[in-house]
C-alpha positions as CSV (number, residue, x, y, z in Angstrom):
1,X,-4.6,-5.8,4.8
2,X,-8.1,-6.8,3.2
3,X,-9.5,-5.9,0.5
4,X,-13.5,-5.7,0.8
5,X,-15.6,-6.4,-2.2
6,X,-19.4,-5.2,-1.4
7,X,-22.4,-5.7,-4.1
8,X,-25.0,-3.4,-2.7
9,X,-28.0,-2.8,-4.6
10,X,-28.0,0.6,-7.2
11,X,-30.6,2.3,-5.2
12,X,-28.2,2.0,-1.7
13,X,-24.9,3.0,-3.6
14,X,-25.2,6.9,-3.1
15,X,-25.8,6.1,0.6
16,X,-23.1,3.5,1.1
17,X,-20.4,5.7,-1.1
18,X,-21.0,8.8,1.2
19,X,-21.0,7.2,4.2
20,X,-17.7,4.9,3.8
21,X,-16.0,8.0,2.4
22,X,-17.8,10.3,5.1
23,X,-15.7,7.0,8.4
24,X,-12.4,7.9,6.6
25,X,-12.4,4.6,4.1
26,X,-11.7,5.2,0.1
27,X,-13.4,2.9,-2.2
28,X,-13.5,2.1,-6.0
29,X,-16.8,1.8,-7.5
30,X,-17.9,-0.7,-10.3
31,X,-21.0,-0.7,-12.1
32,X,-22.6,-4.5,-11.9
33,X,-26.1,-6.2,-12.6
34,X,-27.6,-9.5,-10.9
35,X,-27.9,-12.2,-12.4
36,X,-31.4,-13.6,-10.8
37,X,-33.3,-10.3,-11.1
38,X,-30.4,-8.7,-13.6
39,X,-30.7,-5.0,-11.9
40,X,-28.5,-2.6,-11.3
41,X,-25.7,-3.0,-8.5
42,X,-23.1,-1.3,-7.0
43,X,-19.9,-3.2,-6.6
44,X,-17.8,-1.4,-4.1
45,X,-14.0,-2.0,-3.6
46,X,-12.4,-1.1,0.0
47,X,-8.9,-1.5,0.9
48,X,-8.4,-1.6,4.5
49,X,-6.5,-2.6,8.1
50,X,-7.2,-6.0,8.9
51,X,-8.4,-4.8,12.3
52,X,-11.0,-2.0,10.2
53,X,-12.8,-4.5,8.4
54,X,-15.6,-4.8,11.0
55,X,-16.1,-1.3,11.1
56,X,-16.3,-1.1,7.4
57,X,-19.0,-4.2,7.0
58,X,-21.1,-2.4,9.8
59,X,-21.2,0.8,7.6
60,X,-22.4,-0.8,4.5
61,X,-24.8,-2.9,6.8
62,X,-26.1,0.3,8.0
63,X,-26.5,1.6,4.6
64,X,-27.8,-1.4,2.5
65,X,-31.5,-2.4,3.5
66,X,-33.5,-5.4,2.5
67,X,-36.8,-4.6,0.4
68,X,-39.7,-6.5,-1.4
69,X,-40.1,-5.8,-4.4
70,X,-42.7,-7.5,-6.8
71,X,-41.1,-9.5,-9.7
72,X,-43.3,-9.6,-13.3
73,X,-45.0,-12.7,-14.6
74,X,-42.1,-13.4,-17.0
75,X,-39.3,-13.2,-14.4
76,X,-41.7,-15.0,-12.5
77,X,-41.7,-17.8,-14.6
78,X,-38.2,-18.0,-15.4
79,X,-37.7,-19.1,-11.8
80,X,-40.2,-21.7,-11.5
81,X,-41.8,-23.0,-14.2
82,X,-45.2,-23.5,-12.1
83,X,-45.0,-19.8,-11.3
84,X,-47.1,-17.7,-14.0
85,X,-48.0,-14.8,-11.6
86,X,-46.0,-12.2,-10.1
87,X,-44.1,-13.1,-7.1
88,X,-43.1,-11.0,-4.2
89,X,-38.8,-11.6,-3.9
90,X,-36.4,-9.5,-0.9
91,X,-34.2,-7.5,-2.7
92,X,-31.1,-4.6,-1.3
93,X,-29.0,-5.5,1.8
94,X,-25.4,-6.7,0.7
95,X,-23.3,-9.5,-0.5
96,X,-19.8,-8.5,0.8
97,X,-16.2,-10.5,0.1
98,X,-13.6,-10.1,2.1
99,X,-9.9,-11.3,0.9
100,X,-6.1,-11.3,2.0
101,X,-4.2,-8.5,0.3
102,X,-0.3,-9.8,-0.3
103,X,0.8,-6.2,-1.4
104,X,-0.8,-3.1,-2.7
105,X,0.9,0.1,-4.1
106,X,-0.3,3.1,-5.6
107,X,1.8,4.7,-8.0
């Protein structure tokens, strides 16, 4: 068993619960916030069959897409400190764990 640990951004997570519920998969969701643009995410939590993981990750691919979004002079300057206008930065897609599980019950 593995246990998949997906950040997906907030505006993918109604799209990424439905369709891992929609393949058969249950998932717990956590609310969660970036720390380079500090936005909303979606932390997803999917228990599954070592040999299901692929199918999982390919789901959330499907569902999580990359954007640019436009990032305001302050954030702007907190990354660089040469940087005092806004900055276009690639946003969405997904940052995904995946761990051993050793047991798992649910009681």
């Amino acid at each position: 068993m593995k246990l998949i640990f997906a950040i997906v951004n907030s505006d993918d997570s109604h799209s990424v619960s439905s369709a891992i519920t929609k393949a058969g998969f249950r998932a717990t969701k956590l609310a969660s916030s970036g720390g380079f643009l500090s936005t909303g995410n979606t932390t997803f939590m999917i228990a599954c069959e070592d040999g299901k993981v692929d199918e999982v990750v390919e789901v959330i691919r499907t569902h999580s897409r990359k954007r640019k979004q436009v990032v305001s002079s302050e954030m702007a300057a907190s990354i660089s400190d040469s940087t005092m206008f806004p900055v276009e930065v690639s946003v969405g897609g997904a940052t995904i764990f995946i761990v051993p599980i050793e047991r798992i019950e649910r009681v």
